[in-house]
C-alpha positions as CSV (number, residue, x, y, z in Angstrom):
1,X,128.4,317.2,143.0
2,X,130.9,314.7,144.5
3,X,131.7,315.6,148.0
4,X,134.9,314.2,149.3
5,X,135.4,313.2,153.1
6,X,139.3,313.0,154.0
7,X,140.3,312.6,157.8
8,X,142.3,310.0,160.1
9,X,140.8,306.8,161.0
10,X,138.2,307.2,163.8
11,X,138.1,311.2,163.5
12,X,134.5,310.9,162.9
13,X,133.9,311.4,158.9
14,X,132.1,308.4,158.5
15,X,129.5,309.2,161.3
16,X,128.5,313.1,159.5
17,X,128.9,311.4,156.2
18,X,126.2,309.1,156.9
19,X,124.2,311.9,158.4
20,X,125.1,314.1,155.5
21,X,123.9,312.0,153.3
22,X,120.7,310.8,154.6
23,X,119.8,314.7,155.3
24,X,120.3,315.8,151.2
25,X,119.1,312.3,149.8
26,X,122.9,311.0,148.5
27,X,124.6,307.7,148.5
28,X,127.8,307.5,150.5
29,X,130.5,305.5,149.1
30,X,133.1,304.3,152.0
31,X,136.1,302.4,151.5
32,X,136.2,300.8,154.9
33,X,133.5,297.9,154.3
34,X,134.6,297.8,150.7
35,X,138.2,297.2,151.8
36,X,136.3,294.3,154.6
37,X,134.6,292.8,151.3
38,X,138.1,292.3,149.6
39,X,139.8,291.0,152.4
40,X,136.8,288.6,153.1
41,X,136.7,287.5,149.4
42,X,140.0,285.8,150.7
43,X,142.2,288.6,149.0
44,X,145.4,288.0,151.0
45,X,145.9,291.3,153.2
46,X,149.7,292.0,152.0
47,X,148.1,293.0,148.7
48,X,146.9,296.6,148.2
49,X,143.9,296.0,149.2
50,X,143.3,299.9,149.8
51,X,144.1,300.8,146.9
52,X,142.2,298.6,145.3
53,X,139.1,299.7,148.2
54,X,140.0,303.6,146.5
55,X,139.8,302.4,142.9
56,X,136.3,300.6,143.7
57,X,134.9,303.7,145.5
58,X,136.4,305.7,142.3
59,X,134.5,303.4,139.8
60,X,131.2,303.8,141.9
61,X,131.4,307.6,142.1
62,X,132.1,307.6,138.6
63,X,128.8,305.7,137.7
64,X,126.7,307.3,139.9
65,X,128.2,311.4,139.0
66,X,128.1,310.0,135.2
67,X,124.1,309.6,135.6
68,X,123.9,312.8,136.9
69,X,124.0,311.9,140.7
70,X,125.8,313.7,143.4
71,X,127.6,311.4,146.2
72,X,129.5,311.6,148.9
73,X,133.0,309.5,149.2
74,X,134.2,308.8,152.5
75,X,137.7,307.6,153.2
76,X,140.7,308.7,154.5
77,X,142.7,310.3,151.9
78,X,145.8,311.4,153.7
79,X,147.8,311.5,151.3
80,X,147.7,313.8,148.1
81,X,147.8,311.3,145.4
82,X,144.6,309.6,146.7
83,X,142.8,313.3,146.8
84,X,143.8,314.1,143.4
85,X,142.0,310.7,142.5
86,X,138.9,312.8,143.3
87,X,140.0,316.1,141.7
88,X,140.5,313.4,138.8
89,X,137.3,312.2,138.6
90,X,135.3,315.7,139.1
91,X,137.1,317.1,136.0
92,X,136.2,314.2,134.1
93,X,132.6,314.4,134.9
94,X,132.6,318.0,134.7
95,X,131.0,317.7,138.4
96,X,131.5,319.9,141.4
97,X,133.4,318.9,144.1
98,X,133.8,319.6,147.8
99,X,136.3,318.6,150.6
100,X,135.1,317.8,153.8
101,X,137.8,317.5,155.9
102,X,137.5,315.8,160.1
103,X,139.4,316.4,162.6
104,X,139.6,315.7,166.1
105,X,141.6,318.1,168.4
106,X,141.3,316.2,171.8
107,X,143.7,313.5,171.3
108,X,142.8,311.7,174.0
109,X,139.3,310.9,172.4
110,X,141.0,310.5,169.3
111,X,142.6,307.6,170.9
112,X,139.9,306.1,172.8
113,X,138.0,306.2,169.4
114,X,141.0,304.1,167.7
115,X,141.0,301.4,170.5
116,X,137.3,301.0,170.2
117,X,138.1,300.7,166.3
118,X,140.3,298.2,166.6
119,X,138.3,296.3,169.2
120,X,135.5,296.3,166.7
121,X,137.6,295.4,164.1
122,X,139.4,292.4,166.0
123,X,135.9,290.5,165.6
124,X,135.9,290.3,162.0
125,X,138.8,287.8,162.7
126,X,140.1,289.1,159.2
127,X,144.1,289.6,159.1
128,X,145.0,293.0,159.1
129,X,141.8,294.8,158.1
130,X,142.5,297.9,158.7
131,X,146.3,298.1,159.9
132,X,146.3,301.0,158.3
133,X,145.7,303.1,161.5
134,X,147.2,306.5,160.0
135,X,149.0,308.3,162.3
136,X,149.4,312.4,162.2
137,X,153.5,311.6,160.7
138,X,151.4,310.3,157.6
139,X,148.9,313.3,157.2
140,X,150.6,314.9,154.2
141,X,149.5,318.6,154.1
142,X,146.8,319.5,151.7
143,X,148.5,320.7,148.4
144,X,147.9,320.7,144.3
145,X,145.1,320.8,142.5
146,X,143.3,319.4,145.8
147,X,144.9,322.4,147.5
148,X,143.2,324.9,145.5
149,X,139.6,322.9,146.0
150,X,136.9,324.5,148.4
151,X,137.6,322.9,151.6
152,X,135.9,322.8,155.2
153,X,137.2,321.9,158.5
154,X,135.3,320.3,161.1
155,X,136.1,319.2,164.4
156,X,134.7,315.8,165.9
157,X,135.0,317.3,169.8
158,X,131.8,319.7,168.4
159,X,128.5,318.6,168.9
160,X,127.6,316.2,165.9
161,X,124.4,318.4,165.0
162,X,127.0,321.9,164.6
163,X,129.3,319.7,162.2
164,X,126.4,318.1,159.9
165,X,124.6,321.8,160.1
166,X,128.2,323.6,158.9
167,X,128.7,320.9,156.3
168,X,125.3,321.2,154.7
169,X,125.7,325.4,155.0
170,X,128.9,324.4,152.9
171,X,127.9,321.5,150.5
172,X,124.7,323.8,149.9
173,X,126.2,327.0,149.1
Protein backbone atom coordinates (compact mmCIF):
# COMPACT_ATOMS: atom_id res chain seq x y z
CA UNK A 1 0.00 0.00 0.00
CA UNK A 2 1.46 3.42 -0.51
CA UNK A 3 -0.24 5.88 1.71
CA UNK A 4 0.01 9.43 0.68
CA UNK A 5 0.09 12.50 3.23
CA UNK A 6 -0.93 15.92 1.39
CA UNK A 7 -1.45 19.05 3.66
CA UNK A 8 -0.01 22.72 4.17
CA UNK A 9 3.28 23.25 5.77
CA UNK A 10 3.01 22.89 9.56
CA UNK A 11 -0.76 21.41 9.37
CA UNK A 12 0.57 18.53 11.30
CA UNK A 13 1.01 15.50 8.59
CA UNK A 14 4.39 14.84 9.41
CA UNK A 15 3.73 14.46 13.29
CA UNK A 16 0.54 11.40 12.51
CA UNK A 17 2.75 10.22 9.71
CA UNK A 18 5.49 9.41 12.06
CA UNK A 19 2.96 7.95 14.52
CA UNK A 20 1.27 6.14 11.68
CA UNK A 21 3.95 4.56 10.75
CA UNK A 22 5.67 3.48 13.79
CA UNK A 23 2.04 2.00 14.92
CA UNK A 24 1.68 -0.51 11.45
CA UNK A 25 5.55 -1.06 11.17
CA UNK A 26 6.17 1.26 7.76
CA UNK A 27 8.86 3.54 6.63
CA UNK A 28 7.88 7.18 6.06
CA UNK A 29 9.31 8.89 3.23
CA UNK A 30 9.28 12.87 3.76
CA UNK A 31 10.40 15.41 1.45
CA UNK A 32 11.23 18.05 3.96
CA UNK A 33 14.82 16.67 5.24
CA UNK A 34 15.35 15.26 1.82
CA UNK A 35 14.85 18.73 0.30
CA UNK A 36 17.47 19.98 3.61
CA UNK A 37 20.02 17.23 2.21
CA UNK A 38 19.93 18.85 -1.33
CA UNK A 39 20.23 22.24 -0.36
CA UNK A 40 23.04 21.18 2.14
CA UNK A 41 24.87 19.24 -0.62
CA UNK A 42 25.41 22.97 -1.81
CA UNK A 43 22.59 22.60 -4.49
CA UNK A 44 21.96 26.38 -5.04
CA UNK A 45 18.24 27.01 -3.56
CA UNK A 46 16.94 28.80 -6.96
CA UNK A 47 17.00 25.28 -8.48
CA UNK A 48 13.95 23.00 -8.06
CA UNK A 49 15.10 21.65 -5.32
CA UNK A 50 11.39 20.39 -4.48
CA UNK A 51 10.90 18.84 -7.22
CA UNK A 52 13.78 17.20 -7.21
CA UNK A 53 12.90 16.35 -3.07
CA UNK A 54 9.37 14.77 -4.83
CA UNK A 55 11.26 12.79 -7.52
CA UNK A 56 13.61 11.32 -4.69
CA UNK A 57 10.67 10.39 -2.37
CA UNK A 58 9.06 8.90 -5.71
CA UNK A 59 12.25 6.78 -6.49
CA UNK A 60 12.22 5.49 -2.70
CA UNK A 61 8.56 4.58 -2.72
CA UNK A 62 9.09 2.98 -5.81
CA UNK A 63 11.84 0.55 -4.37
CA UNK A 64 10.39 -0.06 -1.37
CA UNK A 65 6.33 -0.85 -3.00
CA UNK A 66 8.47 -2.78 -5.77
CA UNK A 67 9.72 -5.31 -2.95
CA UNK A 68 6.47 -5.74 -1.82
CA UNK A 69 6.57 -2.98 1.00
CA UNK A 70 3.81 -0.62 1.93
CA UNK A 71 5.10 3.12 2.91
CA UNK A 72 3.88 6.09 3.74
CA UNK A 73 4.91 9.44 1.74
CA UNK A 74 4.68 12.60 3.50
CA UNK A 75 4.81 15.95 1.77
CA UNK A 76 2.72 18.53 0.82
CA UNK A 77 1.30 17.93 -2.36
CA UNK A 78 -0.86 20.90 -3.01
CA UNK A 79 -1.00 20.89 -6.13
CA UNK A 80 -2.59 18.14 -8.50
CA UNK A 81 0.36 17.33 -10.62
CA UNK A 82 2.47 16.37 -7.62
CA UNK A 83 -0.62 13.93 -6.43
CA UNK A 84 -0.95 12.33 -9.58
CA UNK A 85 2.92 11.51 -9.19
CA UNK A 86 1.54 9.09 -6.54
CA UNK A 87 -1.58 7.87 -8.48
CA UNK A 88 1.42 7.30 -11.05
CA UNK A 89 3.37 5.26 -9.13
CA UNK A 90 0.51 3.02 -7.40
CA UNK A 91 -0.68 2.04 -10.96
CA UNK A 92 2.69 1.10 -11.90
CA UNK A 93 3.20 -1.12 -8.94
CA UNK A 94 -0.15 -2.34 -9.07
CA UNK A 95 -0.24 -1.21 -5.19
CA UNK A 96 -3.01 0.36 -3.18
CA UNK A 97 -3.06 3.70 -2.31
CA UNK A 98 -4.59 6.01 0.23
CA UNK A 99 -4.80 9.88 0.70
CA UNK A 100 -4.39 11.21 3.96
CA UNK A 101 -5.11 14.54 3.85
CA UNK A 102 -4.32 17.44 7.29
CA UNK A 103 -5.80 20.21 7.91
CA UNK A 104 -5.89 22.67 10.43
CA UNK A 105 -9.10 24.74 10.99
CA UNK A 106 -7.91 27.24 13.72
CA UNK A 107 -5.89 29.49 11.78
CA UNK A 108 -4.47 31.14 14.45
CA UNK A 109 -2.53 27.81 15.46
CA UNK A 110 -1.93 27.26 11.99
CA UNK A 111 0.07 30.33 12.12
CA UNK A 112 1.76 30.01 15.39
CA UNK A 113 2.82 26.46 13.94
CA UNK A 114 4.42 28.27 10.76
CA UNK A 115 6.45 30.87 12.86
CA UNK A 116 7.79 28.13 15.04
CA UNK A 117 8.70 26.44 11.52
CA UNK A 118 10.45 29.01 10.30
CA UNK A 119 12.22 29.70 13.55
CA UNK A 120 13.35 26.19 13.47
CA UNK A 121 14.25 26.38 10.04
CA UNK A 122 16.30 29.81 10.32
CA UNK A 123 19.02 27.58 12.29
CA UNK A 124 19.94 25.47 9.50
CA UNK A 125 21.46 28.77 8.17
CA UNK A 126 20.53 27.20 4.72
CA UNK A 127 19.11 29.89 2.01
CA UNK A 128 15.66 29.46 1.51
CA UNK A 129 14.96 25.92 2.75
CA UNK A 130 11.77 25.83 2.84
CA UNK A 131 10.34 29.29 1.30
CA UNK A 132 7.94 27.33 0.11
CA UNK A 133 5.48 28.29 2.97
CA UNK A 134 2.22 27.32 0.83
CA UNK A 135 -0.47 29.54 1.48
CA UNK A 136 -4.42 28.40 1.14
CA UNK A 137 -4.35 30.78 -2.60
CA UNK A 138 -1.97 27.71 -3.66
CA UNK A 139 -4.16 24.73 -2.36
CA UNK A 140 -5.51 23.57 -5.74
CA UNK A 141 -8.73 21.62 -5.07
CA UNK A 142 -8.46 17.89 -5.14
CA UNK A 143 -9.33 16.73 -8.76
CA UNK A 144 -8.41 13.72 -11.54
CA UNK A 145 -7.44 10.61 -11.14
CA UNK A 146 -6.30 11.71 -7.44
CA UNK A 147 -9.94 13.01 -7.14
CA UNK A 148 -11.48 9.75 -7.58
CA UNK A 149 -8.79 8.04 -4.85
CA UNK A 150 -10.08 7.06 -1.30
CA UNK A 151 -9.38 10.00 0.71
CA UNK A 152 -9.55 11.11 4.59
CA UNK A 153 -9.70 14.35 6.25
CA UNK A 154 -8.26 15.04 9.40
CA UNK A 155 -8.01 17.96 11.48
CA UNK A 156 -4.78 18.92 13.50
CA UNK A 157 -6.97 21.06 16.27
CA UNK A 158 -8.29 17.16 17.29
CA UNK A 159 -6.46 15.40 19.79
CA UNK A 160 -3.40 13.68 17.98
CA UNK A 161 -4.49 10.12 19.47
CA UNK A 162 -8.36 10.63 17.51
CA UNK A 163 -6.40 11.53 14.17
CA UNK A 164 -3.76 8.53 14.28
CA UNK A 165 -6.84 6.15 15.53
CA UNK A 166 -9.16 7.50 12.35
CA UNK A 167 -6.22 7.12 10.04
CA UNK A 168 -5.32 3.59 11.01
CA UNK A 169 -9.46 2.73 11.02
CA UNK A 170 -8.89 4.09 7.28
CA UNK A 171 -5.47 2.81 6.13
CA UNK A 172 -6.78 -0.60 7.73
CA UNK A 173 -9.98 -1.06 6.16
Amino acid sequence: MLIVMAGLPAAGKSTIAEVVGNRMGLPVVSVDPIETAILSAGIDADQPTGLAAYLVAGAFADAVLAGGGSIIVDAVNAVNPAREQWVKLAEAQKAEIRLVEVVCSDAELHRERLEARAARLAETALPGAFAVEQSLDEWEEWSGASGAIARITLDSVEPLGVNVERALAFLQR
